[in-house]
Residue frames as a rotation matrix with the C-alpha (Angstrom) as fourth column:
UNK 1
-0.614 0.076 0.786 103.24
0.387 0.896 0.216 87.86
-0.688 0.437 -0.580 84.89
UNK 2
-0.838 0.294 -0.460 101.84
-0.545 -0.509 0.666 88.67
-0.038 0.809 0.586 81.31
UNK 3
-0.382 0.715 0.586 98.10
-0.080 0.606 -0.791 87.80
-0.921 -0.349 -0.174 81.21
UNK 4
-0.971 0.237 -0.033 97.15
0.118 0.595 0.795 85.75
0.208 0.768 -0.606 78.10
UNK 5
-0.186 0.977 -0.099 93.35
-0.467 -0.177 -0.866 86.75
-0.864 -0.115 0.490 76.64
UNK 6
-0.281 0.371 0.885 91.58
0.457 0.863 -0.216 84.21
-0.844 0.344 -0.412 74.57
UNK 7
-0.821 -0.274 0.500 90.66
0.570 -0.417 0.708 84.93
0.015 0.867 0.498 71.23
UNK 8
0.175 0.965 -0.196 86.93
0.970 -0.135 0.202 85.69
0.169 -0.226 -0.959 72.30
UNK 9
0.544 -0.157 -0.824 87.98
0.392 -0.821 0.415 88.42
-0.742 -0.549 -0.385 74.50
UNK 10
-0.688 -0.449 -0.570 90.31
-0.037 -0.763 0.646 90.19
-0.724 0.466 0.509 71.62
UNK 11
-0.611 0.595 0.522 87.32
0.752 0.229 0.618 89.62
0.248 0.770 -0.587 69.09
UNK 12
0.675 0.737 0.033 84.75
0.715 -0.665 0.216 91.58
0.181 -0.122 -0.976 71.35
UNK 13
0.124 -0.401 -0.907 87.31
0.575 -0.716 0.395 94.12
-0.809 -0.571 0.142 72.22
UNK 14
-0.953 -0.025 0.302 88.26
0.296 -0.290 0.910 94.53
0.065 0.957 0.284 68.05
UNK 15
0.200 0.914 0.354 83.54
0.843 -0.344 0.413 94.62
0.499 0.216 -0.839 67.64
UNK 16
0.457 0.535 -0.711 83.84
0.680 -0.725 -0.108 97.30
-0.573 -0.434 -0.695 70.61
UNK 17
-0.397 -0.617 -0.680 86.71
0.153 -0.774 0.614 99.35
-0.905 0.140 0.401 68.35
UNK 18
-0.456 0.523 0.720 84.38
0.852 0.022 0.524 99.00
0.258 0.852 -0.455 64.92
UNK 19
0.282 0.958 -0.056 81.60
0.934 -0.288 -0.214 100.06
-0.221 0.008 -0.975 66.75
UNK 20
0.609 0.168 -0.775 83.15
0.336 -0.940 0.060 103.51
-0.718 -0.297 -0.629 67.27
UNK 21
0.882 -0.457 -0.113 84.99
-0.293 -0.344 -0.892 103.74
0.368 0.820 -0.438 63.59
UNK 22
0.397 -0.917 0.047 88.15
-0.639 -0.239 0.731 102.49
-0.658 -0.320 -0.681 64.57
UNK 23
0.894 0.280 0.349 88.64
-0.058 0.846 -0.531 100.43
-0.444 0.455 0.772 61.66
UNK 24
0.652 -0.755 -0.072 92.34
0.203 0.266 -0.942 100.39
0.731 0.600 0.326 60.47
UNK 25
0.388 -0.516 -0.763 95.44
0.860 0.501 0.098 100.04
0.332 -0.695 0.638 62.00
UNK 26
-0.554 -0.600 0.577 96.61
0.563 -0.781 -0.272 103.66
0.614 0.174 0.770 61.52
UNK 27
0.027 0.389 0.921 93.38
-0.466 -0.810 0.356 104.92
0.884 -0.439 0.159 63.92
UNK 28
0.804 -0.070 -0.590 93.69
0.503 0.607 0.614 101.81
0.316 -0.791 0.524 66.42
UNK 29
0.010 -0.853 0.522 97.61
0.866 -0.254 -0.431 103.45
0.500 0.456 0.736 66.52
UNK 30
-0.876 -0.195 0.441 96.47
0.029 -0.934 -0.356 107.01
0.481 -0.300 0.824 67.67
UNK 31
0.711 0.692 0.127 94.00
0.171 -0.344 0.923 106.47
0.682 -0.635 -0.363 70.33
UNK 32
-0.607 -0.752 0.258 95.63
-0.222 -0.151 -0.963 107.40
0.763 -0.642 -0.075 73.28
UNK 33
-0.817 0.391 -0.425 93.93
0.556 0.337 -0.759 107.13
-0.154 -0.856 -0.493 76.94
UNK 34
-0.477 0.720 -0.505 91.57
-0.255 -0.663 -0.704 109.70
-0.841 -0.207 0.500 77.13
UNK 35
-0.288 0.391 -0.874 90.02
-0.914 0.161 0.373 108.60
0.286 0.906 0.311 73.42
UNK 36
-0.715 -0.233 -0.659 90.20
0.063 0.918 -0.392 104.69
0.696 -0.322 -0.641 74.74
UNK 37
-0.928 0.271 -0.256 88.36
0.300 0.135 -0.944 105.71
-0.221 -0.953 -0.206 78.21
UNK 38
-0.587 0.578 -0.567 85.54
-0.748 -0.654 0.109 107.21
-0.308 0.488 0.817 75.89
UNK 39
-0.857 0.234 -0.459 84.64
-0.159 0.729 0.666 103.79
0.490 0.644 -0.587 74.19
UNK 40
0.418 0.787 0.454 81.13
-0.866 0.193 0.461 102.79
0.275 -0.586 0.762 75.90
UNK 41
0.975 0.219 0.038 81.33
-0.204 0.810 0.549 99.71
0.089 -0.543 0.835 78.24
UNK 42
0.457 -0.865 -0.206 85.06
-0.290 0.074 -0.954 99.78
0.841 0.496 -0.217 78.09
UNK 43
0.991 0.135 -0.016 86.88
-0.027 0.315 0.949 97.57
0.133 -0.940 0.316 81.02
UNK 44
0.561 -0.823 0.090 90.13
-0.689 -0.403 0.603 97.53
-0.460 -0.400 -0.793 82.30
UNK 45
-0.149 -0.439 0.886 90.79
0.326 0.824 0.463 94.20
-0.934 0.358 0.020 80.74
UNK 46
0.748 0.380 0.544 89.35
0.646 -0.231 -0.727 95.65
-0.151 0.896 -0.419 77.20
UNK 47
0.880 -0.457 0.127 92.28
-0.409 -0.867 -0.284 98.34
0.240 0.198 -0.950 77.67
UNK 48
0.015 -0.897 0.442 94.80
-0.400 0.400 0.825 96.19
-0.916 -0.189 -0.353 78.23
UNK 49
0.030 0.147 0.989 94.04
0.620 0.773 -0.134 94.71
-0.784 0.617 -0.068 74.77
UNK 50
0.972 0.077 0.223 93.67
0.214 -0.681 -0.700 97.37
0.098 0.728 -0.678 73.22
UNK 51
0.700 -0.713 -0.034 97.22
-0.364 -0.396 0.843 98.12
-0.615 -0.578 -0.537 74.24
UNK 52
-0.051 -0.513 0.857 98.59
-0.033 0.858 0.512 94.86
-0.998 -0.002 -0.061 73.32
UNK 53
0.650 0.284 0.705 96.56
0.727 0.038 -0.685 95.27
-0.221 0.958 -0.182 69.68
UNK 54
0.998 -0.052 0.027 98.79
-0.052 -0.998 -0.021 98.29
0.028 0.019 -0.999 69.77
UNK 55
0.159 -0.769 0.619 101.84
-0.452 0.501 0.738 96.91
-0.878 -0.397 -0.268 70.88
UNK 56
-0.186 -0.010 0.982 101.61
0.512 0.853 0.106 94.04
-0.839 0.522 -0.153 67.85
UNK 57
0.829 0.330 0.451 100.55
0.547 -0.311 -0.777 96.27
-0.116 0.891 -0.438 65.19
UNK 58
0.812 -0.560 -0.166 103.74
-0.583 -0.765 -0.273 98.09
0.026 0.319 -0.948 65.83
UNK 59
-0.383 -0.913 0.142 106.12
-0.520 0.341 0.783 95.21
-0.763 0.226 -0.605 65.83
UNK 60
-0.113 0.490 -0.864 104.21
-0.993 -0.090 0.079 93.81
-0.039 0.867 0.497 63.19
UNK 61
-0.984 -0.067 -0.165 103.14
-0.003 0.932 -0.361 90.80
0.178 -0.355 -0.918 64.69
UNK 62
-0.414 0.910 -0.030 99.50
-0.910 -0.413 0.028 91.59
0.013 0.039 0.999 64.62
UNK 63
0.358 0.305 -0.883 98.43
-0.403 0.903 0.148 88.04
0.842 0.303 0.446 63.05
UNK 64
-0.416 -0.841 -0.347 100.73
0.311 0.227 -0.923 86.35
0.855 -0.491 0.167 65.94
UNK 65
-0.868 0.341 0.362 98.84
-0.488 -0.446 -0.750 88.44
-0.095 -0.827 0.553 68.91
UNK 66
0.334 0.846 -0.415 95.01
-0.871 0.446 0.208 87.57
0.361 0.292 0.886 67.03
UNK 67
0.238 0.120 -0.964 96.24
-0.493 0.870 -0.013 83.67
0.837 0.478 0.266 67.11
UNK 68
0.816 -0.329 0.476 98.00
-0.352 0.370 0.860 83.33
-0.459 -0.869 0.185 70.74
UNK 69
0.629 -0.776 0.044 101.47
0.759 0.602 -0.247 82.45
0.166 0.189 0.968 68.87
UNK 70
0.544 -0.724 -0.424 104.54
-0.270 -0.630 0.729 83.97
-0.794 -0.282 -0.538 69.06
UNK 71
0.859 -0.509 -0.056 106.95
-0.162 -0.167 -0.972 84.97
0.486 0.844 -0.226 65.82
UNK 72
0.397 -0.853 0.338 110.27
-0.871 -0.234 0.432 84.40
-0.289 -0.466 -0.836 68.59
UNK 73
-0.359 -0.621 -0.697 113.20
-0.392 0.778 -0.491 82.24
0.847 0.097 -0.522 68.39
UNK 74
0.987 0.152 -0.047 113.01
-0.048 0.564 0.824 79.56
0.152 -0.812 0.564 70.90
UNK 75
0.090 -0.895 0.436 115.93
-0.968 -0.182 -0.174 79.71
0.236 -0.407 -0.883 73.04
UNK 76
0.560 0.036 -0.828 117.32
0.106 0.988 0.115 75.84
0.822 -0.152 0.549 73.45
């Protein structure tokens, strides 16, 4: 089951990627683990987001992840 994180929780996770310069999508993009496990205070749930922010920025659905919506078709 995909777990669903409130906007709060991606907000501080985005402040914790500022803090260390991550400020555009192109360096969010190339952290990998070992860069990611570096962040200070950084929790397993904060890496899963950081994933997901990853994830969305590459299907370009970025806005859509931030809001809790989804860009899919609804299947009737």
């Amino acid at each position: 089951m995909k777990e669903t994180f409130t906007l709060q929780q991606k907000t501080k996770v985005l402040h914790k990627l500022f803090r260390v310069n991550c400020k555009t999508e192109k360096e969010l993009q190339a952290l990998d683990m070992e860069s990611i496990l570096k962040i200070p205070n950084i929790s397993l749930q904060d890496m899963v987001v950081i994933i997901e922010l990853q994830k969305a920025i590459k299907a370009n659905k970025l806005f859509s992840y931030l809001g809790g919506g989804s860009d899919e078709q609804q299947s009737e």
